[in-house]
C-alpha positions in Angstrom: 0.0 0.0 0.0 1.4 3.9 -1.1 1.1 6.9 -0.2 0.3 10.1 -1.9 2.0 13.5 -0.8 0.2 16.4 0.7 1.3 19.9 1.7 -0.3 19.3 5.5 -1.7 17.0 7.8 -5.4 16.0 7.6 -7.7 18.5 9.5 -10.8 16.3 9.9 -10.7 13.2 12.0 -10.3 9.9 11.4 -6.5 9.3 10.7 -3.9 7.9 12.5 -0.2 9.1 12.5 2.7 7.9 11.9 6.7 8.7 11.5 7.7 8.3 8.2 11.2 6.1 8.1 13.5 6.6 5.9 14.6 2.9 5.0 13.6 -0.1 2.4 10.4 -1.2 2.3 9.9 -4.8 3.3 7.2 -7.3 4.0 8.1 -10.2 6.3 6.2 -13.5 6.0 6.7 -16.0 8.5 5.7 -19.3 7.9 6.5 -22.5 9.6 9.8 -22.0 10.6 11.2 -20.1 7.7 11.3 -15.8 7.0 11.0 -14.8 3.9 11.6 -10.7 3.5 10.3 -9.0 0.3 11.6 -5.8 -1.4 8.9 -3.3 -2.3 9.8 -4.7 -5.9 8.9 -8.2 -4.6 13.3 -9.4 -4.6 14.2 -11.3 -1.3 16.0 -9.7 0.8 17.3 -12.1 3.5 20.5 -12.8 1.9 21.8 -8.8 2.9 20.7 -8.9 6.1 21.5 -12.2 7.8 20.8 -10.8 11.3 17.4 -9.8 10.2 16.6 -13.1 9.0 17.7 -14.4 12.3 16.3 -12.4 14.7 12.3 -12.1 12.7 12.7 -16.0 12.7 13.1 -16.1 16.9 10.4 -13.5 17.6 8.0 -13.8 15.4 4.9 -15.7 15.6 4.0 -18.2 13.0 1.7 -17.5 10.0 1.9 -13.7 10.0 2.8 -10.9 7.1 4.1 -7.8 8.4 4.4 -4.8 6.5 7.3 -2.2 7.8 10.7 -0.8 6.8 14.3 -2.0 7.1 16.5 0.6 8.7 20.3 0.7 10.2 20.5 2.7 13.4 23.9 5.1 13.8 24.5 7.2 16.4 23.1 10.2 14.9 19.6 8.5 13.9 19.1 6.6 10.9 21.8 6.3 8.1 20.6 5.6 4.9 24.4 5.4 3.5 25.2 2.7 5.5 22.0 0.7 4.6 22.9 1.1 1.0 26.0 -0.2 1.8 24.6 -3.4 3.0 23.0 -4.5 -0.4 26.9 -5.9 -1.4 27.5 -9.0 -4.0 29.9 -10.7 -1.9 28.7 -12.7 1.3 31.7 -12.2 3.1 31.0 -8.6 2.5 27.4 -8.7 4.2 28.8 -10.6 7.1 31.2 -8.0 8.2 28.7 -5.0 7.6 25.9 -7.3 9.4 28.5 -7.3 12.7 29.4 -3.3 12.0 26.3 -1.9 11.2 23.2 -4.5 12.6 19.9 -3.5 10.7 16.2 -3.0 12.1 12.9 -3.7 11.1 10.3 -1.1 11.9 6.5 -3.0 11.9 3.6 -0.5 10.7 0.6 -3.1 9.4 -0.7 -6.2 9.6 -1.2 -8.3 6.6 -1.6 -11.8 8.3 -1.9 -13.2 11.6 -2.4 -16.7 13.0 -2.4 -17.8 8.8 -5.4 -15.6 8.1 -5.5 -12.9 6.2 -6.3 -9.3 7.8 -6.0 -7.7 5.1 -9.9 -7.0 5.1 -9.7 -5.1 8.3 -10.2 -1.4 8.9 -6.6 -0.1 9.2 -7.2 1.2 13.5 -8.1 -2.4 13.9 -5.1 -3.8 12.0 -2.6 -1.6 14.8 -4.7 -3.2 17.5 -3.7 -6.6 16.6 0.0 -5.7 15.5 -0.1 -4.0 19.0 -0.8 -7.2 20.5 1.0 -9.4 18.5 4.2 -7.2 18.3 3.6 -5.3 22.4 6.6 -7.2 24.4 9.1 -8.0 20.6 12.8 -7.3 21.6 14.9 -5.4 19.3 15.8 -5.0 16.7 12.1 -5.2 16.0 10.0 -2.5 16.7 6.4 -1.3 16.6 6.2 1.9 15.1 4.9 5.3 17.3 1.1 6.0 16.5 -1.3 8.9 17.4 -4.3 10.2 16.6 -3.5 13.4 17.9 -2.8 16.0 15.5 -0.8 18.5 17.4 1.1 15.6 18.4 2.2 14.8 14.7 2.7 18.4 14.1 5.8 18.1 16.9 7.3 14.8 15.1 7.4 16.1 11.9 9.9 18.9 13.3 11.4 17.1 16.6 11.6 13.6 15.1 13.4 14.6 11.6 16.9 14.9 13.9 16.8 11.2 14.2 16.6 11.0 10.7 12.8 10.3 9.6 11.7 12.3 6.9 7.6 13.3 7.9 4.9 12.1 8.5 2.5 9.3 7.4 -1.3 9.8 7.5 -3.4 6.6 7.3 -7.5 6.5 7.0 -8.6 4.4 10.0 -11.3 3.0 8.5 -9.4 2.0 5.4 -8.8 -1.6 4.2 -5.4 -2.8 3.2 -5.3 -2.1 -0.2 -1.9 -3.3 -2.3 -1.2 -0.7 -4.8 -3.4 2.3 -4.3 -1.8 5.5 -2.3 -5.0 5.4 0.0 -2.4 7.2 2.4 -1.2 10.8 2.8 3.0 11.5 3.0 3.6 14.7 4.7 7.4 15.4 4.3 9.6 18.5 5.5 9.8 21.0 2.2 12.4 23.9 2.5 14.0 25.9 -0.4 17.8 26.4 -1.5 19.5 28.9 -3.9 22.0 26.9 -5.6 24.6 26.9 -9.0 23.7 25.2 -11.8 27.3 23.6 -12.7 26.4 21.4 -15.5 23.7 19.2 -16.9 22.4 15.9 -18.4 21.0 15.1 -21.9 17.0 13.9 -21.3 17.7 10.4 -22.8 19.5 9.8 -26.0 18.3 13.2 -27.0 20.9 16.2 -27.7 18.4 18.7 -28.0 16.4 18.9 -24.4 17.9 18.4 -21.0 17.5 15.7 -18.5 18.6 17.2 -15.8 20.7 20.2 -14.0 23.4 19.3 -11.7 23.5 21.4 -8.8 26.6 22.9 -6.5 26.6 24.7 -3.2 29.9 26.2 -1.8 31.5 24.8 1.2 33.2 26.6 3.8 36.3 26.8 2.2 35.0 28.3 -0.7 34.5 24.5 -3.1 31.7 23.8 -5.3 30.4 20.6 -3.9 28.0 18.5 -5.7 24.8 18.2 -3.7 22.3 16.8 -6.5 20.2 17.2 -9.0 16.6 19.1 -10.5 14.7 17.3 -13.2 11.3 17.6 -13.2 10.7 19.4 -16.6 8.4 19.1 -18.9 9.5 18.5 -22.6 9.1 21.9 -23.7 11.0 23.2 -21.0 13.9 20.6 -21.6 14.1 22.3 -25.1 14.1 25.6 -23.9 16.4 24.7 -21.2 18.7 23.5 -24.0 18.6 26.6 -25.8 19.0 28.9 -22.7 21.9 27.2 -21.5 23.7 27.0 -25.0 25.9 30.1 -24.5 27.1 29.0 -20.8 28.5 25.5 -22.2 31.4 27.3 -24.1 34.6 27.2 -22.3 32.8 25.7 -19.7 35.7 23.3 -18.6 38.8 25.7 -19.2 38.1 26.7 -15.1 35.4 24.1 -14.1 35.7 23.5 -10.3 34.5 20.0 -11.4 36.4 19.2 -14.1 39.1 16.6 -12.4 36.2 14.8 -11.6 36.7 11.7 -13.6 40.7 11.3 -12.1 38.7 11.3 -8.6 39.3 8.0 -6.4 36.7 8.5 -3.9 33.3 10.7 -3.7 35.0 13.6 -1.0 34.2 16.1 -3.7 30.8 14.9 -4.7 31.6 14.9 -8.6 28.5 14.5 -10.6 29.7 11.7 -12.6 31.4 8.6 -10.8 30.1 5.4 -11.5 29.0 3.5 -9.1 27.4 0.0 -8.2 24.3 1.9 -7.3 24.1 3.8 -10.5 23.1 0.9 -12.1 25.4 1.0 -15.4 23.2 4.1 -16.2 24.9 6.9 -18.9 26.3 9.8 -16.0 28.1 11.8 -18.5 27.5 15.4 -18.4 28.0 18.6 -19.7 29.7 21.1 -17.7 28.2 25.0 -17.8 30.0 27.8 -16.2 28.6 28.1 -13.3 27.4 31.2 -13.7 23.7 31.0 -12.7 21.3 30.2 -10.2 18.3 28.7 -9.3 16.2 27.9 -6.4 14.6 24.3 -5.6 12.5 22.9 -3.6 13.8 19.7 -1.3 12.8 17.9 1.6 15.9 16.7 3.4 19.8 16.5 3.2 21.6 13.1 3.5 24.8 14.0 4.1 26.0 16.9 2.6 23.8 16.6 -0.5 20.4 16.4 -1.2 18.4 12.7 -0.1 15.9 13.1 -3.4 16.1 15.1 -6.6 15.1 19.0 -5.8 12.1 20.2 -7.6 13.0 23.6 -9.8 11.0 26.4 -8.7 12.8 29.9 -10.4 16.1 30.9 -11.7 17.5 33.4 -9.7 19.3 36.5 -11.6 19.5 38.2 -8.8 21.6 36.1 -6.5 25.3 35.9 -7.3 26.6 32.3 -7.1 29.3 32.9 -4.6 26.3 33.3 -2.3 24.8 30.0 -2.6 26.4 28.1 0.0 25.6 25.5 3.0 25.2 28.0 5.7 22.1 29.0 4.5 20.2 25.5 4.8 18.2 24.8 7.8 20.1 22.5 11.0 17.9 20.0 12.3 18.4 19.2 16.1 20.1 15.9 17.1 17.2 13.9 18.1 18.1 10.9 20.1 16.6 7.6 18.5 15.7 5.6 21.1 13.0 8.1 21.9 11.6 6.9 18.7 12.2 3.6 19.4 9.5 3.8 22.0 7.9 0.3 23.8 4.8 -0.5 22.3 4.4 2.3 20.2 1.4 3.6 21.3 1.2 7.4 22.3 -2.2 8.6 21.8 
């Protein structure tokens, strides 16, 4: 089951809250005395995280489905690096990062229980019984926070972000489980940057509209650093972007800050085109602009020093000069300790 994003929690009654984690998606099936744990795109999972496997296999009851999300635990809240990290080729590999960095499963539904089906069930009746089935669980499985209180959501999406989550979830009590549909609401944190546009990507195999614009922000030492990218164009305004863009591609490299980025041996400077293994053999050649202009996006968190999604473009900005878009102007988020997250039981209101 999805989610659909809104600007702002529900005003009428009738939903219950949740954090939004910042993870893999993951249903767990228990049956007999096996696990089986399911990417969003229906891949097992077990083999990356052995300690999962283990641990869902001791403390969960037979003949249950639980839907939830995979996340590794650091010591400044969740790390979504280090969880990438753990989707390795070699076992030996996902063995030592198993030890280093131990995965959790945060439970949100019910999709089975005692080999039947609850699927039927109105979605505040579903947490009842994953309440009771999941109440006394040791870690690291937990029972996600819940509330029906509004105000009380209002607080997590600002206090609960430091540990990492990014919003708020919004389910319909009354709602069935439904596979598929986005019969739930995603409120995320939204703020806006001013940032260079440094180079860009051709929109598939085209060479006439653009993909997408790489954006930089200045450090504190005064170095472009690579944060992310903007490419939520329509295909007349790839062409146009194409044309606008034209005169800033000549000579762009002669004083490029990015242009030893393909003699790079690690990703300190956040160069916009190192392969990866998450990248997925995809094309990441670019063309490099002088970074002469500026734009401002829309984005909902940073992981790391770059942006966690791609930024939506709102405006260019002729009046800002590009020196000026640097880190210093992003919002801090305040350390938020995890374990006050990790709540027992879940329940708050």
């Amino acid at each position: 089951m999805l989610a659909k994003i809104a600007d702002e929690l529900p005003q009428q009654e009738g939903f219950l809250f949740e954090p939004k984690w910042d993870g893999f998606r993951a249903i767990v099936f228990r049956n007999g005395d096996e696990v089986y744990i399911q990417s969003r795109d229906l891949k097992p999972l077990n083999r990356y995280f052995p300690e999962l496997e283990r641990a869902l296999a001791q403390s969960l009851p037979k003949g249950c489905v639980i839907d939830g999300e995979i996340v590794v635990a650091g010591a400044r809240g969740l790390d979504f690096d280090a969880l990438q990290q753990r989707l390795h080729p070699a076992s030996s590999r996902v063995a030592k990062l198993a030890s280093e960095t131990p995965a959790s499963f945060v439970a949100f539904d019910l999709l089975a229980a005692g080999g039947r089906s609850t699927m039927e069930l109105p979605q505040a009746e579903r947490r009842i019984r994953l309440e009771r089935l999941l109440g006394q669980i040791p870690k690291p499985v937990y029972l996600t926070p819940m509330t029906r209180d509004r105000s009380e959501a209002e607080d997590w999406l600002k206090r609960f972000e430091g540990a990492g989550l990014d919003g708020v979830i919004a389910k319909p009590e009354a709602a069935t489980y439904q596979p598929g549909k986005r019969t739930m609401l995603k409120i995320k944190h939204v703020r806006t940057a001013d940032c260079v546009v440094a180079g860009f990507r051709w929109y598939r195999d085209s060479k006439d509209a653009v993909g997408s614009l790489l954006l930089g922000l200045y450090n504190e030492v005064g170095m472009l650093q690579h944060v992310g990218v903007t490419s939520s164009f329509t295909i007349a305004m790839r062409r146009q972007l194409a044309d606008e863009l034209a005169p800033l591609r000549k000579n762009a490299l002669q004083d490029h800050p990015w242009r030893d980025w393909a003699s790079a041996t690690d990703d300190a400077n956040r160069m916009p085109g190192a392969q990866s293994r998450w990248s997925g053999g995809k094309d990441l050649s670019w063309e490099a602009l002088r970074p002469e202009r500026v734009c401002e996006v829309k984005y909902d968190h940073m992981q790391g020093d770059r942006f966690r999604h791609a930024a939506v473009f709102l405006r260019w900005r002729p009046d800002k000069p590009p020196q000026d878009c640097r880190y210093d102007q992003l919002e801090v988020t305040t350390p938020f300790e995890l374990e006050k997250v990790f709540r027992p039981g879940g329940r708050t209101g």
